[in-house]
VEXMAR-628615 format. One record per atom (N, C-alpha, C): residue in one letter; residue number from 1; atom name; x, y, z. Coordinates in steps of 0.001 Angstrom, whole numbers. Example, Ala and Ser with C-alpha at 12.3 -4.5 7.8 and 13.67 -1.06 7.14 Angstrom:
<torgus>
TORGU   code   pos   site      east     north        up
TORGU      a     1      N     13190     -5690      7800
TORGU      a     1     CA     12300     -4500      7800
TORGU      a     1      C     13200     -3300      7800
TORGU      s     2      N     12850     -2250      7080
TORGU      s     2     CA     13670     -1060      7140
TORGU      s     2      C     12900        30      7870
</torgus>
This chain:
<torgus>
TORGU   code   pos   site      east     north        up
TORGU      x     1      N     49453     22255     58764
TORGU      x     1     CA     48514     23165     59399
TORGU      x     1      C     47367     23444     58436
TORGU      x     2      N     46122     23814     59050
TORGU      x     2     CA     45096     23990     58005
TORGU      x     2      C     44188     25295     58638
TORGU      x     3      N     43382     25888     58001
TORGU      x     3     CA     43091     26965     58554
TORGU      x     3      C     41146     26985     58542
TORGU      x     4      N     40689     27498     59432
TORGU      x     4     CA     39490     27441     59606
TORGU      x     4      C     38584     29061     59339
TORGU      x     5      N     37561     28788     58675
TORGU      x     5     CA     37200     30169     58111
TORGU      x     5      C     35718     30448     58522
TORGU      x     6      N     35297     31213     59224
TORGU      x     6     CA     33818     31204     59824
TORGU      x     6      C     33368     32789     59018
TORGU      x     7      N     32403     32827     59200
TORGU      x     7     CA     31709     33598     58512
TORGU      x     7      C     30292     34017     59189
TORGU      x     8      N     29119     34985     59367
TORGU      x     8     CA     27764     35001     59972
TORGU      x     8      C     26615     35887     59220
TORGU      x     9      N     26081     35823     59551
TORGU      x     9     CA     24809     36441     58957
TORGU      x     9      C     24152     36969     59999
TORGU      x    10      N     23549     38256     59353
TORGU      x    10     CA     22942     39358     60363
TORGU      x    10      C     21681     39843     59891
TORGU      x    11      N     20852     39819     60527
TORGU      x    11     CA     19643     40415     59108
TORGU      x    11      C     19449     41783     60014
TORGU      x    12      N     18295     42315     59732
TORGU      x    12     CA     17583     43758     59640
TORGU      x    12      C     17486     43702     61287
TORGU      x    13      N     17147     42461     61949
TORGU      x    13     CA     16708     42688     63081
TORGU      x    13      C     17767     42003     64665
TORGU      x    14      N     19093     41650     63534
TORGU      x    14     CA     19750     41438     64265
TORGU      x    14      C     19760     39854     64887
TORGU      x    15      N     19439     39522     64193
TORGU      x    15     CA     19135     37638     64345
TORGU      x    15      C     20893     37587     63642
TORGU      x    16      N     21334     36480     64372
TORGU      x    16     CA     22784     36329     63608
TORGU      x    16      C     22421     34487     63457
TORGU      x    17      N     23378     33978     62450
TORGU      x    17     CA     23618     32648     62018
TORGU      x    17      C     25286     32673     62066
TORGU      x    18      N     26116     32009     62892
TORGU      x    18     CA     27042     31853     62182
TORGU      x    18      C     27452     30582     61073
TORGU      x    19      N     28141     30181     60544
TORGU      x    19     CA     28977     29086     59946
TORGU      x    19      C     30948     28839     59980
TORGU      x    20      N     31353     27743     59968
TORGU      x    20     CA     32550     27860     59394
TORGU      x    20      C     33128     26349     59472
TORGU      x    21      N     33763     26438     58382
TORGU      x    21     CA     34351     25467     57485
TORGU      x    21      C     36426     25519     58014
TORGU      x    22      N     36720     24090     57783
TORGU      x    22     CA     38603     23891     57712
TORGU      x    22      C     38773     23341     56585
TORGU      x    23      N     39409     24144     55772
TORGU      x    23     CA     40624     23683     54395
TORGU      x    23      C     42019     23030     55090
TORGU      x    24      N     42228     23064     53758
TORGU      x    24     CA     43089     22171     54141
TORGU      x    24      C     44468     22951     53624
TORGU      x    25      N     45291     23289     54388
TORGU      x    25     CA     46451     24018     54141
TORGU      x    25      C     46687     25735     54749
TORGU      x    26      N     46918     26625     54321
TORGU      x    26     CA     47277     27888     55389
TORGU      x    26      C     46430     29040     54454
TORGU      x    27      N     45555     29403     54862
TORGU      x    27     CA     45074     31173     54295
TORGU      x    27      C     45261     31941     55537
TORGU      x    28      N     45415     33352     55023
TORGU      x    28     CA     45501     34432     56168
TORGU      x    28      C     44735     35147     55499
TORGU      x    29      N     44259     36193     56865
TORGU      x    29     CA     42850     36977     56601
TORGU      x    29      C     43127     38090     55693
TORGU      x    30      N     44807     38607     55470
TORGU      x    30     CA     44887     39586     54455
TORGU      x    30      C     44778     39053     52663
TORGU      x    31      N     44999     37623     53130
TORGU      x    31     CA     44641     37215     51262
TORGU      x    31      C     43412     36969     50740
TORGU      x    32      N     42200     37160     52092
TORGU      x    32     CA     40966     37721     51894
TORGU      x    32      C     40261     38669     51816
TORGU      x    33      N     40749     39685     52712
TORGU      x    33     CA     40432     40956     52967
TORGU      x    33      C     40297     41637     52052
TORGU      x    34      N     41162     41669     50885
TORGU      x    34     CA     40973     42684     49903
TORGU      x    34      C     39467     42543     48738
TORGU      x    35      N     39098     41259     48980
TORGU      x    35     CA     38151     40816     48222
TORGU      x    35      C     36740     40854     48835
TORGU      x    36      N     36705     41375     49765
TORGU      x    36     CA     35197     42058     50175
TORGU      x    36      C     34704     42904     49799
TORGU      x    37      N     33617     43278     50159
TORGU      x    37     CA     32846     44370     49542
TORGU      x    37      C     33208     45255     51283
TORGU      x    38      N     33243     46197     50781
TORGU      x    38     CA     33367     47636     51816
TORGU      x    38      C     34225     46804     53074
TORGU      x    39      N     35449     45704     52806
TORGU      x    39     CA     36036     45350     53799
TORGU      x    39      C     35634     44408     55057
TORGU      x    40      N     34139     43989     54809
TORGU      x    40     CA     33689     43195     55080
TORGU      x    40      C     32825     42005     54800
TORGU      x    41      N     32009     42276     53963
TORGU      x    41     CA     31017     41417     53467
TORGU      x    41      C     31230     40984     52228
TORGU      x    42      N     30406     39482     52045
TORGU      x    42     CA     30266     38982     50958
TORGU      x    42      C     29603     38131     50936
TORGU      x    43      N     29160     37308     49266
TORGU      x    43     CA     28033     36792     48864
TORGU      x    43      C     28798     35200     49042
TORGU      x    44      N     28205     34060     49919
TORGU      x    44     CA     28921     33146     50295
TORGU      x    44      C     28595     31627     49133
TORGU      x    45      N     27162     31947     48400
TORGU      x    45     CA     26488     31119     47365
TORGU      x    45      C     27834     31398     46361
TORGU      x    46      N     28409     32730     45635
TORGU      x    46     CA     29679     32799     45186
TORGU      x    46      C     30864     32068     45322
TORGU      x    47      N     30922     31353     46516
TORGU      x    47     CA     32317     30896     46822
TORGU      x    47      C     31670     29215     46809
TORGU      x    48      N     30667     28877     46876
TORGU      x    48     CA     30386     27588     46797
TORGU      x    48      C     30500     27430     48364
TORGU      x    49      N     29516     28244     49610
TORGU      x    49     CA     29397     28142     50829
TORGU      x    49      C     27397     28071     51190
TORGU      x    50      N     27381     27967     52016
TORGU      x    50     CA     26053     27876     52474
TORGU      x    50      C     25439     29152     52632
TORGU      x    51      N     24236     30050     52361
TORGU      x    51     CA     24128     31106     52595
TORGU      x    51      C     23265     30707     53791
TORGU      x    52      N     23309     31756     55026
TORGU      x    52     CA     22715     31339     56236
TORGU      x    52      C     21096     31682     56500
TORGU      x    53      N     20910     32756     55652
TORGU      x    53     CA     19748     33187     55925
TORGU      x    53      C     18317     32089     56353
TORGU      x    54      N     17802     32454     57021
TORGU      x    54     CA     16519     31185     56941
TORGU      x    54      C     15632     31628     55844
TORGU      x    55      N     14662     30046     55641
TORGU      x    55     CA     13859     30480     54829
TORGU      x    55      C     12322     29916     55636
TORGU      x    56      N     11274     30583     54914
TORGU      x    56     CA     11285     31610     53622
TORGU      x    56      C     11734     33081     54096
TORGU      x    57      N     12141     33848     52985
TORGU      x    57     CA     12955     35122     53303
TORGU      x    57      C     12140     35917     53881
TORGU      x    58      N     12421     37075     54351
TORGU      x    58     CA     11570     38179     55107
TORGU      x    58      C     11705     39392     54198
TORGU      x    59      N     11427     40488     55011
TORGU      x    59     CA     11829     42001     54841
TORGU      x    59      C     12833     42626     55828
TORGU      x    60      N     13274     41423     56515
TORGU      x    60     CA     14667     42169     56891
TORGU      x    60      C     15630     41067     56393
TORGU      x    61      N     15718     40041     55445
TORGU      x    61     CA     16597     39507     54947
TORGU      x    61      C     17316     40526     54054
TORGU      x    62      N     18643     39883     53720
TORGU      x    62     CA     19667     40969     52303
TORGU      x    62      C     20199     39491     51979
TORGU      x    63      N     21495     39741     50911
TORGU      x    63     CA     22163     39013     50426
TORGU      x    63      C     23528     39099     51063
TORGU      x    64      N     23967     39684     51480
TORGU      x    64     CA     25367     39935     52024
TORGU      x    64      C     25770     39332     53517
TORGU      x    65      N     26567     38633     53376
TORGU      x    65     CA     26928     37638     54790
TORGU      x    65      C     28852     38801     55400
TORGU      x    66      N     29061     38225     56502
TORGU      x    66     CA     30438     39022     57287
TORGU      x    66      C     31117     38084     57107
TORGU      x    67      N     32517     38227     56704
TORGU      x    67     CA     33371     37875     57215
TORGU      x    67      C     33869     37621     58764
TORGU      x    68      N     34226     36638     59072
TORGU      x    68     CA     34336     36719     60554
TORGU      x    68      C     35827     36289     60795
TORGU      x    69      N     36413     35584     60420
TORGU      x    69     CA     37370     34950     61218
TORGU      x    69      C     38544     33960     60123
TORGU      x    70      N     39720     33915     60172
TORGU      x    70     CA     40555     32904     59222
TORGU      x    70      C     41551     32744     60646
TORGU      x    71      N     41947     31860     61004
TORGU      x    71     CA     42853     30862     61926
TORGU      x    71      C     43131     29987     61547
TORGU      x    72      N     44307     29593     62422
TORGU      x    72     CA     44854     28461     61462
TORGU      x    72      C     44698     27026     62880
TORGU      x    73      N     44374     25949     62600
TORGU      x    73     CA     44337     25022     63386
TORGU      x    73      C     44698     23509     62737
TORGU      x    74      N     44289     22719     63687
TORGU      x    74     CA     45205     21131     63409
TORGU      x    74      C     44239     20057     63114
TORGU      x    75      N     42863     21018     63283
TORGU      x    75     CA     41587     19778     63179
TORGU      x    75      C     41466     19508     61538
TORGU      x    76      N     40798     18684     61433
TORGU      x    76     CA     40748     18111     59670
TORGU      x    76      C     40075     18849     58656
TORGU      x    77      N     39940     18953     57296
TORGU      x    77     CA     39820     19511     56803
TORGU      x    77      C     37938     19037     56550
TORGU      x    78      N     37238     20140     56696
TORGU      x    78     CA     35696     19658     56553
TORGU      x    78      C     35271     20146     55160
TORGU      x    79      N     35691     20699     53903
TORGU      x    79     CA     35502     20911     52819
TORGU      x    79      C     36683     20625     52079
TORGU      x    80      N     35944     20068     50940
TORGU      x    80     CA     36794     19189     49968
TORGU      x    80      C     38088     20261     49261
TORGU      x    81      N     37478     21525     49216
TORGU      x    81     CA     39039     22937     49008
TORGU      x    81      C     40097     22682     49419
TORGU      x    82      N     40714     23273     48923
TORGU      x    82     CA     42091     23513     50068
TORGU      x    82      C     42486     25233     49618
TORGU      x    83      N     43005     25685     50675
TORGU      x    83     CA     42883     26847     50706
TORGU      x    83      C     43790     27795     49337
TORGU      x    84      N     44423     26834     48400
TORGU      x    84     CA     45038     27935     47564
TORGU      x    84      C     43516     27666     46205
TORGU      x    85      N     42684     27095     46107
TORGU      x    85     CA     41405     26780     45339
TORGU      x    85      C     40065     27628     45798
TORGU      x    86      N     40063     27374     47513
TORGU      x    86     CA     39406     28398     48208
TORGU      x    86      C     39435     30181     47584
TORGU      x    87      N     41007     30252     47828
TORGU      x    87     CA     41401     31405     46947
TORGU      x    87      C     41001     32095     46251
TORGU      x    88      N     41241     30973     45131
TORGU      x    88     CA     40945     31599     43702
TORGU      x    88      C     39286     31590     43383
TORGU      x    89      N     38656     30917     44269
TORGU      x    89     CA     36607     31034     43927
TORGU      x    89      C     36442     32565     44452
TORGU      x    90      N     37313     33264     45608
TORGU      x    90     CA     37013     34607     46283
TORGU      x    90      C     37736     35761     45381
TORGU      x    91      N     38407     35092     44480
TORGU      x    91     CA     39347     36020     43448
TORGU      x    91      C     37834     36378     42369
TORGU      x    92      N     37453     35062     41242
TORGU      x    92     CA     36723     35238     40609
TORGU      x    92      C     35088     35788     41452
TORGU      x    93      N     34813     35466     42369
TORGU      x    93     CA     34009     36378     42905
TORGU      x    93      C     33799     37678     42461
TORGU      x    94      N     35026     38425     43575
TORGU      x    94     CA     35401     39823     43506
TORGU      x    94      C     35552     40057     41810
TORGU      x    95      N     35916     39531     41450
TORGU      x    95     CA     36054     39977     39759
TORGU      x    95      C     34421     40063     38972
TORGU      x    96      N     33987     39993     39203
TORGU      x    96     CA     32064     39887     39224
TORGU      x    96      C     30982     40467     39798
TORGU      x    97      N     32243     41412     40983
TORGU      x    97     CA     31459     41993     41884
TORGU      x    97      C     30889     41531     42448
TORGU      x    98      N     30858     40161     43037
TORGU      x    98     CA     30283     38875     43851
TORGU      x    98      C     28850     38668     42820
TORGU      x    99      N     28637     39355     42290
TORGU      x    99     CA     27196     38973     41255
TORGU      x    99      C     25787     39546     41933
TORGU      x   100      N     26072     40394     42941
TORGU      x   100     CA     25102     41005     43057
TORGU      x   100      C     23772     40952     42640
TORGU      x   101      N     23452     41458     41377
TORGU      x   101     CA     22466     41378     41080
TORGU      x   101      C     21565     40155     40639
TORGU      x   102      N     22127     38815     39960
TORGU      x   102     CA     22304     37519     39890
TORGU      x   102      C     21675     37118     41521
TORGU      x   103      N     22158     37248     42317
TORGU      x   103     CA     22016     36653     43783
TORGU      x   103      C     20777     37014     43862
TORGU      x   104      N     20231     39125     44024
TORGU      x   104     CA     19539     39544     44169
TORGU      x   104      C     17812     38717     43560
TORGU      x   105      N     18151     38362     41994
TORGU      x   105     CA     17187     37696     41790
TORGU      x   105      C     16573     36255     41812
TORGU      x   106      N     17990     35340     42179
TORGU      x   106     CA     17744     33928     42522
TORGU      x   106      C     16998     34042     43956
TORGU      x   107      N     17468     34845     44912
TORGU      x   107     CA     16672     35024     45817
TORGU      x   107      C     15266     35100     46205
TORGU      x   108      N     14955     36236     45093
TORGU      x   108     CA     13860     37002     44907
TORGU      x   108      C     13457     38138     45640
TORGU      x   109      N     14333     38575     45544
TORGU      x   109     CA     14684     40404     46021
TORGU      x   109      C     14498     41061     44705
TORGU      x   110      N     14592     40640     43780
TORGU      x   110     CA     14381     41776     42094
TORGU      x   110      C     13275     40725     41339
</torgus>
């Protein structure tokens, strides 16, 4: 079994992007959950994911993408991870505070 992980982006005005990717092997949404910011969000350039925002950025762009979704399904794996590696990039994340401020200025928000 392998599990599929989607994720979206929302800006200021309510434009959404989603994304999502299948590893290869089993995550559940509580061995993610704890590693968000306020239980939902996070910085997806951190985990080695696509950030959705379009470019060039606006004034209602941010840095912070949703969590959306972990299921588990039978289709193939579309990133080279597998979910106990997946893991550990959302572990060292959270240990960094997703890098916040780092993001903030590759962006060019600071």
């Amino acid at each position: 079994m392998n599990t599929r992980f989607s994720y979206l982006y929302s800006d200021a005005s309510n434009y959404k992007k989603h994304h999502e990717i299948v590893l290869a092997g089993t995550l559940l949404e509580l061995d993610l959950r704890e590693f968000l910011r306020d239980g939902e969000f996070f910085i997806p350039h951190e985990i080695d994911l696509p950030e959705l925002q379009d470019k060039p950025l606006t004034l209602d762009d941010h840095i912070w993408h949703t969590f959306g979704a972990v299921e588990p399904t039978t289709e193939d794996p579309t990133d080279q991870r597998g979910a106990k590696e997946f893991l550990r990039a959302w572990k060292r994340a959270a240990a960094l505070d997703w890098n916040e401020v780092a993001t903030m200025r590759r962006l060019g928000f600071l």
